[in-house]
C-alpha positions as CSV (number, residue, x, y, z in Angstrom):
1,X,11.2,45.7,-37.1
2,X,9.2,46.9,-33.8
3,X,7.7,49.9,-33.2
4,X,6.1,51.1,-29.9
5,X,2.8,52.0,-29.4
6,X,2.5,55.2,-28.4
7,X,-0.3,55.0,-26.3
8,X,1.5,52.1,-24.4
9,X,4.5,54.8,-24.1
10,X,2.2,57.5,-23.3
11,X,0.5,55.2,-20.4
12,X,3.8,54.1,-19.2
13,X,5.1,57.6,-19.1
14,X,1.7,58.9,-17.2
15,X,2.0,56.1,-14.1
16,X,6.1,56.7,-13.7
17,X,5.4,60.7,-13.8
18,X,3.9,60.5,-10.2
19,X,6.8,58.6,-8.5
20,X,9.6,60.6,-10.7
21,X,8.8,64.0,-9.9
22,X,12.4,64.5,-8.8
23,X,14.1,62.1,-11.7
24,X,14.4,62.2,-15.1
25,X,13.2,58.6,-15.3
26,X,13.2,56.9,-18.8
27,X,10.3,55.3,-20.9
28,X,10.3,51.6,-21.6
29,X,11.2,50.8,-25.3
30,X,8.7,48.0,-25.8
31,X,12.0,46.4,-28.2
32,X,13.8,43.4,-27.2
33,X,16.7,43.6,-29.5
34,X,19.3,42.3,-26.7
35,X,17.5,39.7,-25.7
36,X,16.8,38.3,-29.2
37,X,20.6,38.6,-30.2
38,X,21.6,36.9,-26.0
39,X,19.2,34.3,-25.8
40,X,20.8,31.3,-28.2
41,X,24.2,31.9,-26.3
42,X,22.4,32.0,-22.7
43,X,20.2,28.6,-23.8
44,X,23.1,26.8,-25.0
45,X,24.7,27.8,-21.3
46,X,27.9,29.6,-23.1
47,X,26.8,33.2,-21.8
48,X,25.6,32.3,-17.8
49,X,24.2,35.7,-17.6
50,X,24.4,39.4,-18.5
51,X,22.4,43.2,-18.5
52,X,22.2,45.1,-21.3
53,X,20.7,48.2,-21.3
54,X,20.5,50.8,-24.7
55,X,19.3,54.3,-23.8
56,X,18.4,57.1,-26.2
57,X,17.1,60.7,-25.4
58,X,14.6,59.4,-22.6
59,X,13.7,55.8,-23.9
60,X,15.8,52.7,-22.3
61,X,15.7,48.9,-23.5
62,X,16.4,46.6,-20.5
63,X,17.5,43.0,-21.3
64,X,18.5,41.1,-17.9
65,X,19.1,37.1,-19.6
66,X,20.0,34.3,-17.5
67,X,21.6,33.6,-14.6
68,X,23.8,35.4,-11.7
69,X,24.0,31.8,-10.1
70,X,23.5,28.8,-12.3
71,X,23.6,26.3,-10.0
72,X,21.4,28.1,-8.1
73,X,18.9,29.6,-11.3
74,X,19.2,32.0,-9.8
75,X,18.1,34.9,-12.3
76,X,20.2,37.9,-12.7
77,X,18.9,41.2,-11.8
78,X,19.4,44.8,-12.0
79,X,20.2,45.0,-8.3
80,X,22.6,42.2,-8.1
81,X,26.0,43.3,-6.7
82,X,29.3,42.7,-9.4
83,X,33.1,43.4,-9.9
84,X,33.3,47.0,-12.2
85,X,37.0,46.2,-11.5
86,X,38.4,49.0,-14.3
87,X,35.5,51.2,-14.7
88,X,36.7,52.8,-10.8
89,X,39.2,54.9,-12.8
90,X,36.0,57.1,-14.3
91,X,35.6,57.5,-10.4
92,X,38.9,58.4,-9.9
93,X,38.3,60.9,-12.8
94,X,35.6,62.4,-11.7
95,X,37.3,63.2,-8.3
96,X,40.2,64.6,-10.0
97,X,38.0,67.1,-12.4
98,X,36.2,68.3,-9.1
99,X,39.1,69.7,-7.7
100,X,40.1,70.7,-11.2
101,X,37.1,72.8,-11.3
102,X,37.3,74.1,-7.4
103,X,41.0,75.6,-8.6
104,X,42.5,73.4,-5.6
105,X,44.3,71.5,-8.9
106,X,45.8,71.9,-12.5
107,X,46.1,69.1,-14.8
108,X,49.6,70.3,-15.3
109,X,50.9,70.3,-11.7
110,X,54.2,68.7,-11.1
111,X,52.8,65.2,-8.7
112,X,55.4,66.0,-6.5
113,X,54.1,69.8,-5.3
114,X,51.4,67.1,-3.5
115,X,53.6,63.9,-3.0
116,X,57.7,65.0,-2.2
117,X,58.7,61.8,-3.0
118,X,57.8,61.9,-6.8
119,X,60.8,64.8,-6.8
120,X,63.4,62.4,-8.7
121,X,61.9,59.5,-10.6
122,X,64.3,57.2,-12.4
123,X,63.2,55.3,-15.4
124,X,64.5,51.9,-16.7
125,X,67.2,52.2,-19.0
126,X,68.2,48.8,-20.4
127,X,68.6,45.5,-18.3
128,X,72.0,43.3,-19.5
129,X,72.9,39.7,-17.7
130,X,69.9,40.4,-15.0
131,X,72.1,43.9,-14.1
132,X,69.3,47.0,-15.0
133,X,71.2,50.5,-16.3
134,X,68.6,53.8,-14.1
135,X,68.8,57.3,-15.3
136,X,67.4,60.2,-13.6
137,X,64.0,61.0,-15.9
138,X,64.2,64.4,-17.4
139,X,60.2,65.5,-17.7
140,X,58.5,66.7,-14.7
141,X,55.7,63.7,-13.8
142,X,52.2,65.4,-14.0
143,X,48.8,64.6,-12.4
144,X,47.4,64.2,-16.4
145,X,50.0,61.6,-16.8
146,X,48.7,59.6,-14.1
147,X,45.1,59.9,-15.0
148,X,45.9,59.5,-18.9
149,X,48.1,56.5,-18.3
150,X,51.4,58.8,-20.0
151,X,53.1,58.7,-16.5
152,X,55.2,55.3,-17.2
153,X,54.4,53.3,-14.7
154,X,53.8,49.4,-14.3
155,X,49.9,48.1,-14.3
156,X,50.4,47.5,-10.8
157,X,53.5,47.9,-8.1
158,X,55.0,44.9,-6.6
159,X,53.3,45.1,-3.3
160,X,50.7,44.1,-5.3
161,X,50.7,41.5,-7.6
162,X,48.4,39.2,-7.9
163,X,51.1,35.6,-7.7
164,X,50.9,36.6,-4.2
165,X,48.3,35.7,-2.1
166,X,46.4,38.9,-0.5
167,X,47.9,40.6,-3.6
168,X,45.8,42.0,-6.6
169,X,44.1,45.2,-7.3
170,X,42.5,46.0,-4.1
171,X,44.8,43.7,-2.0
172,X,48.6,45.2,-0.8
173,X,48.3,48.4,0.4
174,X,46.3,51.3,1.1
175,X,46.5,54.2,-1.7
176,X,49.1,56.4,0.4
177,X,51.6,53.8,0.6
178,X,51.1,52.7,-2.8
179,X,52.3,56.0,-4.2
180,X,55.1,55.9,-2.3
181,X,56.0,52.3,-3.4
182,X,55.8,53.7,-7.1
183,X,57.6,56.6,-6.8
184,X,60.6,54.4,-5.2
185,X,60.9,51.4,-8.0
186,X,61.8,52.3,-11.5
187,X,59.6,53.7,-14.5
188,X,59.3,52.1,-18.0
189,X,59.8,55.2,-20.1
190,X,60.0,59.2,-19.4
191,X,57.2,60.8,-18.4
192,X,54.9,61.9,-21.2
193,X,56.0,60.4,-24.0
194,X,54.6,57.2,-24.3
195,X,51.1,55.6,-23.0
196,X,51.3,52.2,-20.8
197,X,47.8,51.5,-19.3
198,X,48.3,51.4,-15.3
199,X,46.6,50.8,-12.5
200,X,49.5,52.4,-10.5
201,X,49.2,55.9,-12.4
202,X,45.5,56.2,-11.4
203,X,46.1,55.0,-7.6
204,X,48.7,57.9,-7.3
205,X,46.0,60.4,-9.0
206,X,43.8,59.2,-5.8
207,X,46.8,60.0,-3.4
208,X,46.7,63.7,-4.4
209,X,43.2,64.0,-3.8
210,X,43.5,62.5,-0.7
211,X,46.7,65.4,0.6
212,X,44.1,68.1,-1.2
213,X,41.0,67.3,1.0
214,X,42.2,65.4,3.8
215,X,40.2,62.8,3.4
216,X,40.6,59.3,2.6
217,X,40.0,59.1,-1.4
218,X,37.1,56.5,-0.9
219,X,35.5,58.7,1.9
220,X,36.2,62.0,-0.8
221,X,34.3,60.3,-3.4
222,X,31.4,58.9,-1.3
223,X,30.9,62.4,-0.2
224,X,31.3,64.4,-3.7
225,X,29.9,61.7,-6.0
226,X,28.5,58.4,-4.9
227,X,25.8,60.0,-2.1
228,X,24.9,62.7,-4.2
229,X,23.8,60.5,-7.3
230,X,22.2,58.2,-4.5
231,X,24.2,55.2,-5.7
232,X,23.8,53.0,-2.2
233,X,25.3,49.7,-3.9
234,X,28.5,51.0,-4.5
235,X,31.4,50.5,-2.7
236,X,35.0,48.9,-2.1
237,X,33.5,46.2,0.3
238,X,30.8,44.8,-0.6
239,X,28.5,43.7,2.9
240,X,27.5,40.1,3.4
241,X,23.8,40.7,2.4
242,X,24.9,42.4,-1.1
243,X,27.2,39.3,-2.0
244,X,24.2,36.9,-1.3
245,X,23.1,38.2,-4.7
246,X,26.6,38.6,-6.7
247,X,26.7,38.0,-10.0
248,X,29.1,34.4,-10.2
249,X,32.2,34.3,-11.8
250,X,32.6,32.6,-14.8
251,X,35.1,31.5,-17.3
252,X,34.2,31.1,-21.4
253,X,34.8,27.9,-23.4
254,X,35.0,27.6,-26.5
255,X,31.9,25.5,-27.7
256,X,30.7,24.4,-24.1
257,X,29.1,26.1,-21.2
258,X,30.7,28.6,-19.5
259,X,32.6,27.3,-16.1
260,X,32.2,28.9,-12.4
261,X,35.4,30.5,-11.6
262,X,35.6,30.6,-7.7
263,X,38.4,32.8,-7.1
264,X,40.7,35.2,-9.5
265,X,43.7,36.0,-8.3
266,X,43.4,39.9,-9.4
267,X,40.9,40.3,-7.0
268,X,40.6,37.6,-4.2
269,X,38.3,36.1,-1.8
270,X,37.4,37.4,1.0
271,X,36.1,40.5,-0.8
272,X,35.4,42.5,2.1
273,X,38.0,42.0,5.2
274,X,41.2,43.4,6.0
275,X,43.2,42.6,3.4
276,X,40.9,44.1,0.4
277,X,42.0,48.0,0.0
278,X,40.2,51.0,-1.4
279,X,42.0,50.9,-5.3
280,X,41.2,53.5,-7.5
281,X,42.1,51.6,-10.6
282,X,39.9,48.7,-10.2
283,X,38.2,48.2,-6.6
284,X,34.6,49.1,-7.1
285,X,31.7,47.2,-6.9
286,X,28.3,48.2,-8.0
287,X,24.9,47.2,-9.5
288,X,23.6,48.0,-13.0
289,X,21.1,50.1,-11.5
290,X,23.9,52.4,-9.8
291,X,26.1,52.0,-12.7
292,X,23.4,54.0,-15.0
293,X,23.3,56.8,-12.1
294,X,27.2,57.3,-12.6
295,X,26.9,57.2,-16.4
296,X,23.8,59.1,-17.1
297,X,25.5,61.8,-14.9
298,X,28.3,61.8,-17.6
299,X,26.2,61.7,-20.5
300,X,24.2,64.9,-19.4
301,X,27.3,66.9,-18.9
302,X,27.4,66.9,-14.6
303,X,23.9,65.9,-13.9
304,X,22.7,63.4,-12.2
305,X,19.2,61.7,-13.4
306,X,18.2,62.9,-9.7
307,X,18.9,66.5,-10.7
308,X,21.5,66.5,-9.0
309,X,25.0,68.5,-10.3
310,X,28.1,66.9,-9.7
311,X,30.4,69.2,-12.4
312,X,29.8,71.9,-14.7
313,X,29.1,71.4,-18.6
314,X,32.5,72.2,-19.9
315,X,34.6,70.1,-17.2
316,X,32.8,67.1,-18.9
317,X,33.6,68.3,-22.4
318,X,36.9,69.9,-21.7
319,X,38.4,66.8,-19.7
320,X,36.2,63.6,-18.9
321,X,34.5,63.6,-23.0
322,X,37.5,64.5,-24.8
323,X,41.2,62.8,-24.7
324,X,44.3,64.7,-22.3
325,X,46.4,62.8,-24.2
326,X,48.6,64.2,-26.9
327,X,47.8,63.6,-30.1
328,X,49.8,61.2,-31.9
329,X,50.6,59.5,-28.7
330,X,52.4,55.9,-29.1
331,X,52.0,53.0,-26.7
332,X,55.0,51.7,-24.7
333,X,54.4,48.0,-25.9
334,X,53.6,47.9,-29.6
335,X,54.5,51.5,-30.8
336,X,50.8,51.8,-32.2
337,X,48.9,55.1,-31.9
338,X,47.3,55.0,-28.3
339,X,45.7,58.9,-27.8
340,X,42.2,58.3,-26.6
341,X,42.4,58.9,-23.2
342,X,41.0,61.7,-20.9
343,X,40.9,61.2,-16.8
344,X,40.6,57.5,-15.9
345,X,38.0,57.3,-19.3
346,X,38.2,56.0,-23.0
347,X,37.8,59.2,-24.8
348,X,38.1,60.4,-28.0
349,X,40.5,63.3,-29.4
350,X,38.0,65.0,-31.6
351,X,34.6,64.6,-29.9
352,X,32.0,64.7,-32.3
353,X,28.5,64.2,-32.5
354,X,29.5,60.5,-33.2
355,X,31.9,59.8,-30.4
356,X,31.3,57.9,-27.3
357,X,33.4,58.0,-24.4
358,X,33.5,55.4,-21.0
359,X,35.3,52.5,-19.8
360,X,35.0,48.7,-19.7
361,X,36.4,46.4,-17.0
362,X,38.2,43.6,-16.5
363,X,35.4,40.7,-16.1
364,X,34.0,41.6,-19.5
365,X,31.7,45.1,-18.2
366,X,31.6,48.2,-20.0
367,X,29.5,51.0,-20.4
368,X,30.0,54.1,-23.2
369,X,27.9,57.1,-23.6
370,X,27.3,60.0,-26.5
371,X,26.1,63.3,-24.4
372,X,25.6,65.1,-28.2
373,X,23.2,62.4,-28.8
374,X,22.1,61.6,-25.4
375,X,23.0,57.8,-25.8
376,X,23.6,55.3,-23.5
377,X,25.1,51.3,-23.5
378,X,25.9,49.3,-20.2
379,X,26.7,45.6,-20.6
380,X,27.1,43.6,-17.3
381,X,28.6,40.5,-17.1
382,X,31.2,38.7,-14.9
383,X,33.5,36.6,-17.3
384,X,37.4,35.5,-17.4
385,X,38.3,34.5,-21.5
386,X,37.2,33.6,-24.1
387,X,35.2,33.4,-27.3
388,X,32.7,35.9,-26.7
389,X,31.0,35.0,-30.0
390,X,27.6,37.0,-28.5
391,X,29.7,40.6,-28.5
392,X,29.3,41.1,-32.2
393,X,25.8,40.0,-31.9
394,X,24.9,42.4,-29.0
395,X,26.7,45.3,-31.4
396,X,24.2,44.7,-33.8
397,X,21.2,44.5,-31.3
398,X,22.9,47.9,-30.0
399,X,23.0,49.2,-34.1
400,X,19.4,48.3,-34.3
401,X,18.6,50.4,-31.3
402,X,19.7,53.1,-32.2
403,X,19.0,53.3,-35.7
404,X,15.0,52.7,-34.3
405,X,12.8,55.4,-35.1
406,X,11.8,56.0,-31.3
407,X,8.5,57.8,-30.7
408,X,9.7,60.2,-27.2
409,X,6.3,61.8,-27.1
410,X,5.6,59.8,-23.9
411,X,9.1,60.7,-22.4
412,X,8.5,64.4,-24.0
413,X,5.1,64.6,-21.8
414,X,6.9,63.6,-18.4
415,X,9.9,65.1,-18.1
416,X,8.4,68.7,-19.4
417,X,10.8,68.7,-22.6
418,X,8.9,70.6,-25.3
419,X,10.3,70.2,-29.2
């Protein structure tokens, strides 16, 4: 196993200290356990290309392997713009627990106090000979339910689906008019009493926050949380000269190299004209480098690697760390326990020193974080299918990470932390 050398550590720690005075910057590892456990998949061509990054209390491993273009080589770095698709609901979240915190919210308000037209709601009783039987739902719809995916609602509404081209999840309508669309069709089950992940539920939560602050959501969130954290390479339309370094598209094969995939039809081409639409449930793009700045800010409780706040300790532990979700909680589709879900994030119901809380995406991204233990993994990729043989492979890199003995007396002399 490697070990650092602490006078590398403390060396590296001594030249970042000038240009970090205002960041918590991390120490390099000196380990390479992603990119021994990537590289055979990336050789063989069956992994095109991916970031990994392990963080622990002030020392971060950085693995960036292989390609964003492969036709092009050209190499993928940290800065290179990609599809979070998913992990926007965090975003959506964090938005929601701001006005949580300002009192302009409660968890438990009725949706419709904000939106009228979620007054009546009528859920989908039975379907016979094509005919479909509607009764009037009896539970009042919250704003948890549409952040903790209880609300019963469809992935996506029709004006949106993806067989339709200028469909998919940022392509349809704006997030005003997508409300409205839900609140009109039927829902799958009452409200609060079963869990059906949905990109509709989240899109709603983004409504409210729009009739709270009378602002566009997107324009909200810029404001509140992407400018603060300084996260410049995130957005809902990505510019011309940020998708000259995307990270491609590409589908898995079993046994062979993994295929460019021009297009998907959940998020089409062109990514950044009038059709594409701010979605709260999977619009985003980003870089890895912004992607820690969100991510870090969760892991220390509000606080951004900059310094900067964006919420108070407990509104992290209270309602982004730890499930909304009643416990018990059964999905709509297989009647399995489904409870580990806060606002717009994976989260556990008991959050203990061994839980991790965060979201993946759709194109095969993820990143999960521990604020007990002040943990941190990102994994970047853009894939469609499958095998992914290298996932249990990168679980074990991650395992050996963080079972490393790390020396943090170099991060210790930086960042002013004292034992």
């Amino acid at each position: 196993m490697k070990t650092m050398n602490k006078l590398i550590i403390a060396l590296v720690g001594a030249s970042l200290l000038a240009g970090c005075s205002t960041c918590n910057c991390p120490v390099d590892s000196g380990t390479t356990f992603a990119k021994d456990a990537l590289a055979p998949y990336v050789e063989k061509g069956h992994l095109p290309g991916a970031i990994s990054v392990f963080y622990k209390d002030g020392v971060q491993e950085v693995c960036c392997i292989g390609y964003s273009d492969v036709e092009a080589k050209r190499a993928i770095k940290m800065d290179d713009v990609y599809m979070q698709c998913s992990q926007t609901k965090g975003f959506c979240g964090v938005t929601i627990a701001k006005l949580v915190e300002d009192g302009l919210i409660k968890l438990d308000d009725p949706v419709s106090k904000y939106l009228p037209e979620f007054e009546t709601l009528w859920v989908l009783d039975g379907e016979t000979n094509g005919v479909r039987t509607l009764r009037k739902a009896k539970n009042v719809l919250t704003v948890r339910m549409c952040l903790n995916h209880t609300g019963g609602f469809p992935f996506e509404i029709c004006a949106k689906q993806w067989n339709i081209r200028g469909g998919g999840w940022s392509g349809g309508a704006p997030l005003r008019q997508t409300a409205a669309i839900a609140a009109a069709c039927p829902i799958m089950f009452e409200p609060g009493t079963r869990a059906a992940y949905s990109n509709t539920g989240i899109d709603i939560g983004a409504a409210v926050v729009e009739i709270v602050t009378g602002l566009k959501w997107e324009d909200y969130l810029k404001r509140e949380v992407l400018d603060p954290l300084e996260m410049k390479d995130t957005w809902f339309w990505p510019t011309d000269a940020q998708l000259a370094h995307q990270v491609q598209m590409y589908a898995c094969v079993s046994n062979e190299p993994a295929r460019i995939q021009v297009e998907h039809g959940w998020q089409q081409r062109p990514y950044n004209d009038s059709h594409v639409f701010a979605s709260a449930g999977a619009g985003l793009w980003t870089t890895a480098n912004d992607q820690l700045k969100f991510y870090k800010m969760l892991m220390n409780l509000g606080v951004g690697e900059n310094g900067v706040r964006i919420l108070k300790e407990e509104t992290v532990k209270s309602i982004l760390a730890k499930s909304t979700r009643p416990k018990g909680m059964k999905s709509h589709y297989n009647d399995q326990t489904d409870d580990s879900y806060s606002l717009g994030l994976g989260a556990p119901q008991n959050d203990t020193e061994d839980q991790w809380f965060g979201h993946g995406g759709a194109w095969g991204t993820n990143c999960m974080v521990n604020w007990h233990k002040k943990q941190l993994k990102l994994w970047a990729v853009q894939l469609t299918g499958g095998p992914r043989p290298w996932d249990a492979a990168r679980q074990k890199a991650a395992d050996k990470f963080f079972a490393e003995k790390i020396d943090n007396s170099g991060a210790d002399a930086y960042t002013g932390r004292t034992k």
